[in-house]
N, C-alpha and C positions, 0 to 999 in steps of 0.2 A: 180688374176690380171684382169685387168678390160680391156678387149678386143672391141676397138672401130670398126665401119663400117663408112663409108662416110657419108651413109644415118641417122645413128644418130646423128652425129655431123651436119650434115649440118641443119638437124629440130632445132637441139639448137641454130644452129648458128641464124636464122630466127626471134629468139625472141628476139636476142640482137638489142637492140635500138644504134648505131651506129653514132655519129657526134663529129664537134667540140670540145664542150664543156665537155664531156667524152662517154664513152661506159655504158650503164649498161641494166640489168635484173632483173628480179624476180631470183635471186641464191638461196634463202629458198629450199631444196629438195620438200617438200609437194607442192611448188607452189602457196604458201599463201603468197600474198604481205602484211598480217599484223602479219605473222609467226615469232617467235622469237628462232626457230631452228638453231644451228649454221652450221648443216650438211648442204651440196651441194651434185648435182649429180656428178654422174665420166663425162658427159657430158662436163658439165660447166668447171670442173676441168681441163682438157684437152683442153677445149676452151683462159680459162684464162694460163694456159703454153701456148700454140700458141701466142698467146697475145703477152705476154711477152718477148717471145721469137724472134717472129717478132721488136718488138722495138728495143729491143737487138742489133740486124743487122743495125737496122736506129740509133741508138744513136754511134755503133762504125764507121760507113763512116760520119756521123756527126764531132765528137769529131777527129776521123783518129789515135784514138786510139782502141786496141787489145783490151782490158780491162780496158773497160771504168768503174766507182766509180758510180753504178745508187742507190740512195733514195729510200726507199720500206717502205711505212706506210700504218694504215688503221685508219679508224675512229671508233668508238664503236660501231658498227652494230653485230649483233652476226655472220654474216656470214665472215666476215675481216678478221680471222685469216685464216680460213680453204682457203681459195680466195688469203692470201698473200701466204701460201707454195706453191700452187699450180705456182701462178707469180715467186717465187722465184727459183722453178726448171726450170721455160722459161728460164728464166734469164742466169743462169749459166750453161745450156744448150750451151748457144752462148756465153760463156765466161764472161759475167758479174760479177763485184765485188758488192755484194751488201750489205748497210749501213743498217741495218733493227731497228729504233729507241722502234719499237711496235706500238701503237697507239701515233697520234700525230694528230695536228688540219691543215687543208689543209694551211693557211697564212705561219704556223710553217716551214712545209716541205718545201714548195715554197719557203722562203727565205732562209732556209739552202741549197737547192740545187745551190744555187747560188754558193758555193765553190765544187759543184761536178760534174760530168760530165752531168746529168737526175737524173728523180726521175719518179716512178710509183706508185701513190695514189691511196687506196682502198677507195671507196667511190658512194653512189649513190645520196647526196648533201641530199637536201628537200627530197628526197623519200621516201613513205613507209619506214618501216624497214625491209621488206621481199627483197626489192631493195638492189643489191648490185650494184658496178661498176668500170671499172679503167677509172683514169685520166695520160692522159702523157705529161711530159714537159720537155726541156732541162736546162740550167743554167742560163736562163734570169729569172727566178723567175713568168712564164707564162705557161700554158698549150698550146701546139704544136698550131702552126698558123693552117688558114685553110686549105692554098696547103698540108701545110706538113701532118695534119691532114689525108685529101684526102690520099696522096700517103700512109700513115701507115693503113688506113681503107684495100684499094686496095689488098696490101700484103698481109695481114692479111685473108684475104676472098680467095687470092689465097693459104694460107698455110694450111687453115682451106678443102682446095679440094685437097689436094695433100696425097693420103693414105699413100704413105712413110713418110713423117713428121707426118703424126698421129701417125703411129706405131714407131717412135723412139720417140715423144713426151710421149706415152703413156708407156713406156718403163722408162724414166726418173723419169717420174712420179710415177713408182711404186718402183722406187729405193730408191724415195725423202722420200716416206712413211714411210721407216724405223727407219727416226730420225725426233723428232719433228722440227720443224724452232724455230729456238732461236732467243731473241734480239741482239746487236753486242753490245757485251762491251763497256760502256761510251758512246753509240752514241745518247741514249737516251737526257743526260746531253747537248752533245757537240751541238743539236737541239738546246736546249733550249739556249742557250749561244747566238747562231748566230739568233734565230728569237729576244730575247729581244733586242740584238742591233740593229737588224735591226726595228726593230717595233719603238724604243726609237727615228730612224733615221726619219721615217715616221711622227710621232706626231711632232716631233718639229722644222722638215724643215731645219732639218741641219747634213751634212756628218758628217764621223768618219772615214775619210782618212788621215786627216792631225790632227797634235795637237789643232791649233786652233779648226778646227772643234769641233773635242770631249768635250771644253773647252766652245763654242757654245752652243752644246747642254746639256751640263750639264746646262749650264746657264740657259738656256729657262725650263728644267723640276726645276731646284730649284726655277723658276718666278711662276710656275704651284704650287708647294708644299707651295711655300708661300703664295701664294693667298689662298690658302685652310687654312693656320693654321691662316688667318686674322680669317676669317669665323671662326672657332672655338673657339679661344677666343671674337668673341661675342657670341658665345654661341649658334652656329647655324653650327656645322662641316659638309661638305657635305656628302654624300652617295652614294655610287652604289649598287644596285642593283642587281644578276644575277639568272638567272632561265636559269640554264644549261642542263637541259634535258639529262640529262646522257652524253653529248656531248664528242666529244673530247676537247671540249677546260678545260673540266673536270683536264684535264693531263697540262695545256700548263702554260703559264707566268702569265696569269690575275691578280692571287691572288697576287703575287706579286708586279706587275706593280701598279697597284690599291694603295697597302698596301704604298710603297714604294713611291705615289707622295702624301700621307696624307690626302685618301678618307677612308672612314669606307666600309666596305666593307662585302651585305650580301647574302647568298645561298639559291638556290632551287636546290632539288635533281642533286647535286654535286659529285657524285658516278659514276665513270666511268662506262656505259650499262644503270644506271638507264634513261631509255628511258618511262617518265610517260603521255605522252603525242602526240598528232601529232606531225613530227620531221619539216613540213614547220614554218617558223615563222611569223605565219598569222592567222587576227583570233582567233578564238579559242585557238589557242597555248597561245595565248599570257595573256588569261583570268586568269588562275591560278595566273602565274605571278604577275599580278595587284591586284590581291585580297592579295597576299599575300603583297605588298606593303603599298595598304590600310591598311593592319594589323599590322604591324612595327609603320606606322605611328598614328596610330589613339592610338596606344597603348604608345606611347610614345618615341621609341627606334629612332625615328628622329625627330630632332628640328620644332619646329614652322619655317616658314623659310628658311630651311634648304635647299640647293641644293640636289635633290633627283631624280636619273635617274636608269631605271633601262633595260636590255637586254637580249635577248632569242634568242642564237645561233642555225641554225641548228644543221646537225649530224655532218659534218667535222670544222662547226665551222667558214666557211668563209662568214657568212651571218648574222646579226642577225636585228632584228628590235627591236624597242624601246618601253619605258614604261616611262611616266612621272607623276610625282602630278602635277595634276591640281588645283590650288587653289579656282578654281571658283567653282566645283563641290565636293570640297573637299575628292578627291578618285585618287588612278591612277589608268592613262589610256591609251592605247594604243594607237602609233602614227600611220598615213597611211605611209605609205611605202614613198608617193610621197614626204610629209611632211617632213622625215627624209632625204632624200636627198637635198629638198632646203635647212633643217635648215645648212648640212653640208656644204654647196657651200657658206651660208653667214659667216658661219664659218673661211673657210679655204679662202675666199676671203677678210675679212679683218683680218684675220691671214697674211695674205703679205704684208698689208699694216700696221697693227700692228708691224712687226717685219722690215720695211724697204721699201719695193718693190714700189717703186713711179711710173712705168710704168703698173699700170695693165692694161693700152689699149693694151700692149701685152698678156694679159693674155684671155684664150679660156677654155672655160669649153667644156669637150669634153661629150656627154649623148648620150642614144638608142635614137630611131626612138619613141617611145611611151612615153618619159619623158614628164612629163604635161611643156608647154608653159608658167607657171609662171619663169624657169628656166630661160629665155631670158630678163627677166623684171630684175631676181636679178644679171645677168652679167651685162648688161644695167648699172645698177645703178654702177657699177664698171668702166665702161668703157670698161667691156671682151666684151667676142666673146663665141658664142656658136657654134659648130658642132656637127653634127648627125652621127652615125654610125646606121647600123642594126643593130634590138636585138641580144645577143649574147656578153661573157665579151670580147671573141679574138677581135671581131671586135672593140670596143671600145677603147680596147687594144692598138690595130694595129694605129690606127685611132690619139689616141694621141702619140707615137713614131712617126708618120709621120709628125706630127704639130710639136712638139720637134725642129726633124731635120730640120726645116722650120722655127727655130729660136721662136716658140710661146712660151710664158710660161705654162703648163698643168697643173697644181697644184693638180687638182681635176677632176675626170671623173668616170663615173658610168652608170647603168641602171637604171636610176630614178621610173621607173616603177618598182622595184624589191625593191627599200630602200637601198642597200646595195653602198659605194661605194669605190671606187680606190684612194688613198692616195698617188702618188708622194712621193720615185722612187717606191714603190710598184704595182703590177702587178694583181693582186689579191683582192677582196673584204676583206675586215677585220673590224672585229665590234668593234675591241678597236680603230681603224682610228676613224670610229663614234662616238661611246664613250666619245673620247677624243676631238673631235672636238667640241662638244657638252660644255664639261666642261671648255674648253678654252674660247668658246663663254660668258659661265654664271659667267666666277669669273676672268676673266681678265679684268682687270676694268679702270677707269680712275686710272692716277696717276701720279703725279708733273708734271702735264700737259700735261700729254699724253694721248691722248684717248686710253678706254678699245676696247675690239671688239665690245661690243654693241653702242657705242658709234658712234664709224666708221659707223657701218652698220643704224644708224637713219641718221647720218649725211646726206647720200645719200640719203635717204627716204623722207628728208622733217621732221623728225619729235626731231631735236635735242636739242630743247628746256627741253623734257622729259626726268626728272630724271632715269637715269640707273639703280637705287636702285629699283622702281617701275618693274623692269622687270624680270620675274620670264620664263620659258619657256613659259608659257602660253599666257606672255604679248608678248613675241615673234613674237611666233606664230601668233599671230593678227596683223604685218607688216607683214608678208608674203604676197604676191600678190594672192590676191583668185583668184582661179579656181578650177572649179568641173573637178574630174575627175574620170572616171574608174576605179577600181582595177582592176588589173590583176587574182587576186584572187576571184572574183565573178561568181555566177554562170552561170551570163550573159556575162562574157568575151570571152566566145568560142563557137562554129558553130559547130556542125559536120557536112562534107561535104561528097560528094560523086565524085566532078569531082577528077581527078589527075593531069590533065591540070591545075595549077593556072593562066598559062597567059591567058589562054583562059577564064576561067571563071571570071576574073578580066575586060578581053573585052566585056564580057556580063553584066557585073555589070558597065561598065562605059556607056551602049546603055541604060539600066534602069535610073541611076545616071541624065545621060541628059536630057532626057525625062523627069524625073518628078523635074529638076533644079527649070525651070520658075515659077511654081508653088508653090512648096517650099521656093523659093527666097522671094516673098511678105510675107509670114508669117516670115519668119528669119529677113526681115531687120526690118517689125515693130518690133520684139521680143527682138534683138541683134544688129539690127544696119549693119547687114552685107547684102552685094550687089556684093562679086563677089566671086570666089574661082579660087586654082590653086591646082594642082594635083603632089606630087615628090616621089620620090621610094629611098629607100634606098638597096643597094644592099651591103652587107661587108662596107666597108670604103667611098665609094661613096654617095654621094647626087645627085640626077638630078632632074630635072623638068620630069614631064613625063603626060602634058596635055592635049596632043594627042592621047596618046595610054597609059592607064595603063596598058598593058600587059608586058609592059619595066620592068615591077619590077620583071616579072618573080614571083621567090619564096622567094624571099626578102618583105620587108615593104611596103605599100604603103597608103599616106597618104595625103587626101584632105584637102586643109587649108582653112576657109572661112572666110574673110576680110570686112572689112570696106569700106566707101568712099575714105578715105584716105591712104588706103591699112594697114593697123596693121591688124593683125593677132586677130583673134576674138575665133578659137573655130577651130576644127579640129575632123573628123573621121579616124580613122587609123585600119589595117587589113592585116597580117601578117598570112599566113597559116605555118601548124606546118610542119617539116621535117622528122618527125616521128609519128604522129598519120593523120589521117582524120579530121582535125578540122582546122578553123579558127580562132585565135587569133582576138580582135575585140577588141576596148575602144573608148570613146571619151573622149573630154576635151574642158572644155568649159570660159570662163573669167568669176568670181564672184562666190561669194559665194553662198553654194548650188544652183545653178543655176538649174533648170528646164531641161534648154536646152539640157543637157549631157545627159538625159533620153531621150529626145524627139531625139536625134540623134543617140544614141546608137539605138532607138527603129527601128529607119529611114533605119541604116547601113545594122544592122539585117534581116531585113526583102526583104530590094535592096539584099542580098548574099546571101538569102535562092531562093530568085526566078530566081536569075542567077546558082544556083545549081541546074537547073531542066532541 
């Protein structure tokens, strides 16, 4: 039996990375974050029953139930299973009932937990696969806000110092050893049941509370299936595409959902584990992918023509970026992240007004602090509204519930920087939201005088003269409002710093910043046209000006806007330190295609926050 000390638990503790958005670690035993070991230490084992177990306590004064029903999954990580026994002895430690499906994709669990009391997801998202980690959230279909977050971190750190809860945790633990962890009978199924309808709810903007509804939304997916089998009999039936990456969405609805609205529908190592590749979906991930699409296509196995999209889910599956043919290069190609999020906002903003919604001057796209500034231009054209939260999905989260209650319409909200987004009443990224935003856009069409979506979306542009037939993603794509922007993913997006003070070293960066303004100013307005700038910080849910003092943002966003004569918004530098490493997060974004500029200030930012880090 595995006899712990303070002093080794508390060394493990020290590596766990700890916030918001989940807990994780290197859990691989050897310590290799590209390790494909499913073994853990007894360390970590004991650390994730604490875990657990602490939740435990905060899910039953939550709920105000004895024996509260908490959700226990993992994603395909080899470390998941040996990481859920270990949570599931926390768990029923403090009396937990738990529902344990096996592996399932984070969207999945999240919206079945909605009929249960919590859920605890195994998972370290993007990470390595040596990365393991838990996620926790109660029955709104979200992982725990921040306060709450906070106070479960808090406990946690106090239970992980307290030797009496080690030594009966570690007592549990060696009890739990003697029987494997099983699935729970049919809860595998009864998942699946509750995320397809809930997912079915999401894509087509209509409940399944009432009979009309249901009646609703069948309607709108048979609008969906029909427009696809138009497409087929000319001889041109759409396709999707998926390079699952051993995922867990490997296990979840896709195939079906796909099959089921009369997409053909085709795989990349689709074998739950088979993990062939980096698990971010970025980059290189995405190359296989494309080549293989190039392949199908050029071979034949999709139409001339043919709607052709295709997606590369992380490991739990709530993230995926996109892959499209491009006609003009004759190859697919991977989209940028930022790309995927506007096409989804012009999507799902004239998806409201395709389906009815006459007031979108009530409607507010809610995005991060770093979403490229095209996103303002295609609400604009709508008549929305945009709001900012800090990066981070809680905050965004948070951010539209509070507009909700404030009577706004939210339809659509994300981290545009990341590609991934939030799909109303969904809580949670999900790449079939994407997906299907996508394919609503390309094959709802005009018809007996209704305009399609693309239709809608030229109408506002200016450019509705142009045949709909003519637009392929690619043509798309080329009314999108250019702006150069930063990946998040580049090797230039981050800083390693040394202060720990951000407000301080932000105060420093803004005595530089002024100093060399004047200067810089005459080259930027011949360049760009711009002549003045303002300074706002995003903290959680908040926006403020903060042009006096950037130290106001604290450890939150902070993001200088540089303006015109006429004050529009021209281009912007943004700069967000991490919570968990020594780095500065750093991008810019600039108006127009391939623009120069977003180099030339990226280069600017860079270098103003390496000399206030001295």
């Amino acid at each position: 039996m595995y006899e712990p000390d303070t002093d080794s638990v508390q060394k493990a503790l020290e590596a766990f990375i700890l916030s918001a958005s989940g807990w994780r670690k290197i859990f691989a035993a050897n310590g290799d974050e590209e390790s494909r070991s499913p073994e853990i230490r007894p360390e970590d084992a004991l650390l994730t029953a604490l875990a657990a177990g602490t939740f435990a306590r905060f899910v039953r004064s939550a709920s105000g139930k004895e024996r509260p029903a908490v959700l226990l999954a993992t994603d395909t990580r080899p470390t998941g299973r040996a990481i859920a026994a270990a949570a599931a002895a926390g768990l029923r430690q403090e009396g937990a009932e738990i529902l344990f499906p096996g592996v399932a994709a984070a969207p999945e669990i999240m919206a079945a937990a909605r009929t249960q009391d919590a859920f605890v997801y195994i998972s370290a998202s993007h990470n390595p696969i040596g990365h393991n980690g838990l996620k926790f959230g109660l029955s709104d279909g979200g992982v725990l806000s921040a306060g709450d977050s906070a106070r479960l971190i808090q406990d946690f750190r106090q239970a992980a110092g307290d030797a009496n809860r080690i030594c009966r945790t570690a007592e549990v633990l060696a009890a739990s050893a003697q029987s494997a962890l099983q699935e729970t009978p049919g809860c595998k199924e009864a998942v699946l049941r509750e995320y397809e309808t809930f997912i079915r709810e999401v894509i087509t903007d209509a409940g399944t509370g009432t009979p009309e509804q249901a009646v609703l939304q069948n309607r709108r997916f048979a609008e969906l299936r029909g427009a696809a089998e138009t497409e087929s009999r000319k001889g041109k039936p759409p396709a999707v595409f998926a390079d699952f990456n051993g995922s867990a969405r490997t296990l979840s609805v896709d195939r079906k959902l796909i099959a089921d609205t009369g997409f053909r529908f085709f795989t990349l190592h689709g074998k739950p584990g088979d993990i062939a590749h980096r698990i971010v979906p970025e980059g290189s991930s995405l190359f296989e992918g494309a080549e293989e699409m190039t392949r199908l296509r050029r071979e034949g196995k999709i139409a001339d023509g043919a709607v052709f999209i295709g997606y590369v889910p992380d490991c739990d599956g709530d993230r995926g970026n996109l892959i499209f043919w491009n006609e003009k290069t004759a190859r697919a190609e991977p989209l940028e992240a930022q790309q995927v999020f506007a096409l989804s906002v012009i999507a799902e903003l004239a998806g409201l007004v395709f389906y009815g919604e006459k007031e979108t001057n009530r409607c507010t796209v809610v995005v991060n602090d770093p979403t490229s500034m095209r996103i303002e231009k295609i609400a604009a054209a709508f008549g929305a509204q945009v709001a900012r939260a800090e990066v981070g999905e809680a905050n965004v989260v948070n951010l539209a519930r509070k507009l909700r209650g404030e009577g706004r319409i939210v339809r659509i909200l994300g981290e545009g920087s990341n590609g991934g987004n939030i799909t109303h009443p969904s809580a949670v990224r999900d790449p079939l939201s994407t997906l299907f935003a996508l394919l609503k856009l390309l094959l709802l069409k005009d018809k007996d005088g209704h305009p399609g979506l693309i239709r809608i979306w030229l109408e506002r542009t200016g450019a509705a003269a142009r045949r709909q037939e003519d637009f392929t993603l690619a043509g798309i794509l080329e009314t999108i409002p250019p702006f150069t922007t930063t990946s998040v993913f580049e090797k230039n997006a981050q800083i390693r710093i040394r202060e720990r003070d951000h407000a301080a070293l932000k105060r420093r960066f803004q005595h530089i910043f002024e100093k060399e303004w004047p200067q810089r100013k005459s080259r930027l307005e011949q360049q760009a046209g711009i002549t003045s700038w303002t300074a706002v910080r995003n903290n959680g849910i908040t926006q403020a000006e903060c042009t006096r003092d950037f130290g106001e943002s604290g450890k939150g966003g902070l993001k200088v806007i540089f303006r015109d004569p006429e004050g529009r918004n021209k281009a912007f530098i943004w700069m967000r330190g991490s919570g968990t490493e020594p780095v500065f997060r750093v991008m810019a974004d600039a108006e127009g295609a391939d623009n120069p500029l977003e180099k030339e200030l990226l280069e600017w930012l860079t270098s103003m926050i390496r000399r206030a880090d001295t």
